[in-house]
C-alpha positions as CSV (number, residue, x, y, z in Angstrom):
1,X,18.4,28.7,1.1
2,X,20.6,31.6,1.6
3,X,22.6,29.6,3.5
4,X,23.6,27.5,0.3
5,X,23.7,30.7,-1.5
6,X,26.6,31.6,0.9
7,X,28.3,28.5,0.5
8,X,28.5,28.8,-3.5
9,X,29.3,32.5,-3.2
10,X,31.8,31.9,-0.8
11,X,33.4,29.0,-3.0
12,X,33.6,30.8,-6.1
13,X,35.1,34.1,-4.6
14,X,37.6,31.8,-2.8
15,X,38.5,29.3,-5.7
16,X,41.6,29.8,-7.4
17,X,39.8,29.3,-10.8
18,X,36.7,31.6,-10.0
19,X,35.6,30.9,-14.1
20,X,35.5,27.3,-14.0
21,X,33.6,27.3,-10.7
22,X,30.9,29.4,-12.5
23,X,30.9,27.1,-14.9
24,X,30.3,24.1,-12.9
25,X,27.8,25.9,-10.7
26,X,25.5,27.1,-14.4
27,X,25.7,23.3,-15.1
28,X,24.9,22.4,-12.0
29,X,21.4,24.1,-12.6
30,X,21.0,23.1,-16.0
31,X,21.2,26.7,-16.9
32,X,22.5,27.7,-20.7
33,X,25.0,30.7,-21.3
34,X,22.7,32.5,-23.4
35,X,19.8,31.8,-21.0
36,X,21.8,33.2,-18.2
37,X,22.8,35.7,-20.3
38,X,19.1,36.8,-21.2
39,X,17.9,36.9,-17.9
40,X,21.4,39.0,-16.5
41,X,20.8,41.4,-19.9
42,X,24.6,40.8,-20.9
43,X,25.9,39.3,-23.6
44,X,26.8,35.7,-24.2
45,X,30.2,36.4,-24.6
46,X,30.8,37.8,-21.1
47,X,29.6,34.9,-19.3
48,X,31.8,33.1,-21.8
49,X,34.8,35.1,-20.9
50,X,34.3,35.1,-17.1
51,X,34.0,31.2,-17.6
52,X,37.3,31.3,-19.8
53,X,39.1,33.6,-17.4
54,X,39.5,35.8,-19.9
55,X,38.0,38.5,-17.5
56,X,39.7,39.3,-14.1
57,X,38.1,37.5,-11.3
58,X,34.7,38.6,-10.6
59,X,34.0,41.3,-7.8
60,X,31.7,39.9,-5.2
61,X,28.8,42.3,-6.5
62,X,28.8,40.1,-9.3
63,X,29.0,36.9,-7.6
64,X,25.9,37.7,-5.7
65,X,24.3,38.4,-8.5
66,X,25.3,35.7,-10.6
67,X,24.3,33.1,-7.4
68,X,21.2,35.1,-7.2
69,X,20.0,34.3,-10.9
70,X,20.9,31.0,-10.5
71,X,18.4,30.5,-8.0
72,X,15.5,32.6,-9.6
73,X,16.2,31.4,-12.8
74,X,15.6,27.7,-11.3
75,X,12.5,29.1,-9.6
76,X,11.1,30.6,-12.4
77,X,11.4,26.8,-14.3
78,X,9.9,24.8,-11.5
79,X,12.4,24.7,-8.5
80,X,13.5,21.5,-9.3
81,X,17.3,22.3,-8.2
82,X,17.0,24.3,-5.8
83,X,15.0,21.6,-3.3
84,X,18.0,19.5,-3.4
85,X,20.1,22.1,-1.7
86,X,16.8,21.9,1.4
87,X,19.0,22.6,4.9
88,X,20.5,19.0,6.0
89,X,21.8,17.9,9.2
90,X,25.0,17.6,9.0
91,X,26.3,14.0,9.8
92,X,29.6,12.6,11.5
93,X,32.6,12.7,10.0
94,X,33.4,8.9,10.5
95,X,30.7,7.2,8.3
96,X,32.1,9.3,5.3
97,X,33.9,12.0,3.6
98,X,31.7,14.7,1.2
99,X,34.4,16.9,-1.2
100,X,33.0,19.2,-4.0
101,X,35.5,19.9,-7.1
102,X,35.9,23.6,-8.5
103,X,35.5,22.6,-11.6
104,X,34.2,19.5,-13.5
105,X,35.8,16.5,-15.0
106,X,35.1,13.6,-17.1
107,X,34.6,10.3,-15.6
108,X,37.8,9.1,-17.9
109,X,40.0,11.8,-16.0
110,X,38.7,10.6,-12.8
111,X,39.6,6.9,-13.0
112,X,43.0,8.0,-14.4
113,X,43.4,10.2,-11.0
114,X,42.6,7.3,-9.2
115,X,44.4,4.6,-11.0
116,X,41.5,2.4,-11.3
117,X,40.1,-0.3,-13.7
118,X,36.7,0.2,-15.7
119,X,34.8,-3.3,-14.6
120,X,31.5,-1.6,-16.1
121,X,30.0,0.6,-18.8
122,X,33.8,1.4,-19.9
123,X,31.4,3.4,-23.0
124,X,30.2,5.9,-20.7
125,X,33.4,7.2,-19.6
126,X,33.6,10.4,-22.1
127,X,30.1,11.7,-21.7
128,X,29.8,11.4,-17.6
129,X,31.0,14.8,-15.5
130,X,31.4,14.7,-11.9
131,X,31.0,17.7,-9.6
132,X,32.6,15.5,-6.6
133,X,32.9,12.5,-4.6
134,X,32.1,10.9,-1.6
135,X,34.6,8.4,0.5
136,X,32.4,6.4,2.2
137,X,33.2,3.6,4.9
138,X,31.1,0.8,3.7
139,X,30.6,-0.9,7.0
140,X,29.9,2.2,8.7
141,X,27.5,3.2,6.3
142,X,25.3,0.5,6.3
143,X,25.4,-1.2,9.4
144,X,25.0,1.3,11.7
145,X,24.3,5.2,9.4
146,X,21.0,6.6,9.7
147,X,18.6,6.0,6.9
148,X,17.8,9.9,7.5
149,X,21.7,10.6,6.8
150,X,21.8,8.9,3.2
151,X,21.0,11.8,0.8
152,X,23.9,13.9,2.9
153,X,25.9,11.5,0.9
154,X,25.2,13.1,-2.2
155,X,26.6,16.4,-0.9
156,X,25.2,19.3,-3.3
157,X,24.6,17.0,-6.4
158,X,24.4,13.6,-7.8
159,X,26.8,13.7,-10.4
160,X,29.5,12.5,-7.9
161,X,31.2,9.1,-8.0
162,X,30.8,7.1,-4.4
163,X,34.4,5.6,-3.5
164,X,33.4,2.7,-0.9
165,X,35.9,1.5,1.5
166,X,36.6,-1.7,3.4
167,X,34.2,-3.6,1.0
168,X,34.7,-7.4,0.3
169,X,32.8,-8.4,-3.3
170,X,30.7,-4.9,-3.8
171,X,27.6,-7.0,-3.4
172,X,26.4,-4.4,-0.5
173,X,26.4,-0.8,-1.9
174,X,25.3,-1.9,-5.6
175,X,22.3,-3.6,-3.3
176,X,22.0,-0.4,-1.5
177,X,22.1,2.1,-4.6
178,X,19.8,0.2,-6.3
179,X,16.6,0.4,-3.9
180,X,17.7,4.3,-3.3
181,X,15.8,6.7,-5.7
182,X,19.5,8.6,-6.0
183,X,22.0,7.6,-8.2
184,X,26.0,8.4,-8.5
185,X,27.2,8.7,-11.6
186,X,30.2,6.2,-10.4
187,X,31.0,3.7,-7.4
188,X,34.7,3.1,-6.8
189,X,35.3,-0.2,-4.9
190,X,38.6,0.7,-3.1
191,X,41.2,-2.4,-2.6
192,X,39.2,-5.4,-4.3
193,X,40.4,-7.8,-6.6
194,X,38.3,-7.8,-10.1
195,X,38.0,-11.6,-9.5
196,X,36.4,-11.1,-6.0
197,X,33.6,-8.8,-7.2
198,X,29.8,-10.5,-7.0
199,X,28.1,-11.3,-9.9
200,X,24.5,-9.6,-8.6
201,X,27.1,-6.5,-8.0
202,X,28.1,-6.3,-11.6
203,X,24.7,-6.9,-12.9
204,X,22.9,-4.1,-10.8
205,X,25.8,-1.6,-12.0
206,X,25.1,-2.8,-15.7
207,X,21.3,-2.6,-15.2
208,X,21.3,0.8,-13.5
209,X,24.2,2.1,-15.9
210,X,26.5,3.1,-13.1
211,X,30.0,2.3,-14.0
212,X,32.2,-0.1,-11.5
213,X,35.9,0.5,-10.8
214,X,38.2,-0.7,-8.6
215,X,41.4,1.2,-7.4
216,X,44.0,-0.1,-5.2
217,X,45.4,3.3,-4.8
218,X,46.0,4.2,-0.9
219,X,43.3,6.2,0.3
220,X,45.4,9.2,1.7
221,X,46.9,9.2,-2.3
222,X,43.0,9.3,-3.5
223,X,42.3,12.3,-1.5
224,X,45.7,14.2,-2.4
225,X,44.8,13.7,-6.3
226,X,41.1,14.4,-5.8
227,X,41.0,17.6,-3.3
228,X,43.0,19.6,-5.7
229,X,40.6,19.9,-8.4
């Protein structure tokens, strides 16, 4: 666990937004300002003005502490967080792509990054946040991936959308989403027409209430938009 520790220290001290990255890492952990507050002994409002920037970037005294907390606080309610961040082997780079935003956005911002089209559960655009996304090469992925590599897809959290490349009607990550016990909050199906998309697709991302989109935006252009949040 300390590894992980390291990791979220190391990316809050190095963002260039170290507020909003706090933010996104409380959220992460389901963690409220005034119970982080409590359990730190400082007021609300100065976790409310390191999260507005209104303080100057946190020392790294404060960062450990504040990762620290994080982690006890989730222990102290169960754990149920922190086994998600369990060490992982880490898997080759050419089934897929794992990136972690500094920051959260909605799932509306997102599509307009991307230039995509809303095929489902277009009313669920304001309320989702996503910490992140995975580009995943379909093929790869589920021809010839290990089943043991699949939750190294999720990177640190669900709440990521899954952008799927070199798919033909979406038929065969929907199918494979639906029989895993983890969900993204979003699967982008890169370069495919609307008209091409399968019908059992569309109804497994309506069932599960995962929205579909579709983006024909190139894939170096994705990542350019996406890896600067």
């Amino acid at each position: 666990m300390e590894k992980i520790k390291m990791e979220i220290a190391g990316e809050i001290s190095l963002s260039e937004d170290p507020g909003s990255t706090m933010r996104k890492w409380r959220e992460i952990f389901e963690i409220s300002q005034v119970g982080l507050a409590k359990y730190l002994k400082i007021t609300v409002s100065t976790i409310s003005d390191y999260e507005g920037s209104r303080r100057k970037s946190p020392g790294t005294a404060v960062v450990k502490r504040f990762v620290n907390s994080l982690f006890e606080i989730d222990k102290a309610n169960g754990g149920r967080i922190s086994q998600k961040f369990t060490e992982k082997e880490r898997p080759p780079d050419d089934y897929f792509e794992v990136h972690e935003f500094a920051r959260s956005i909605t799932l509306k911002d997102f599509v307009s990054l991307i230039k995509g089209k809303v095929i489902t559960n277009a009313d669920l655009l304001e309320s989702k946040k996503l910490y992140g996304y995975t580009l995943i090469d379909s093929i790869k992925v589920i021809l010839d991936m290990p089943f043991s590599y699949f939750q190294n897809l999720y990177g640190n959290v669900n709440e990521r959308a899954f952008v799927f490349m070199g798919v033909s009607t979406g038929r065969s990550p929907f199918v494979v989403v639906r029989v895993s016990s983890s969900k993204p909050s979003a699967i982008v199906l890169h370069n495919i027409e609307p008209n091409k998309i399968d019908k059992l697709a569309m109804k497994i991302s309506e069932r599960e209430r995962i929205p579909m989109i579709v983006s024909k935006m190139p894939v170096e252009e994705i990542k350019n938009a996406l890896n600067r949040i």
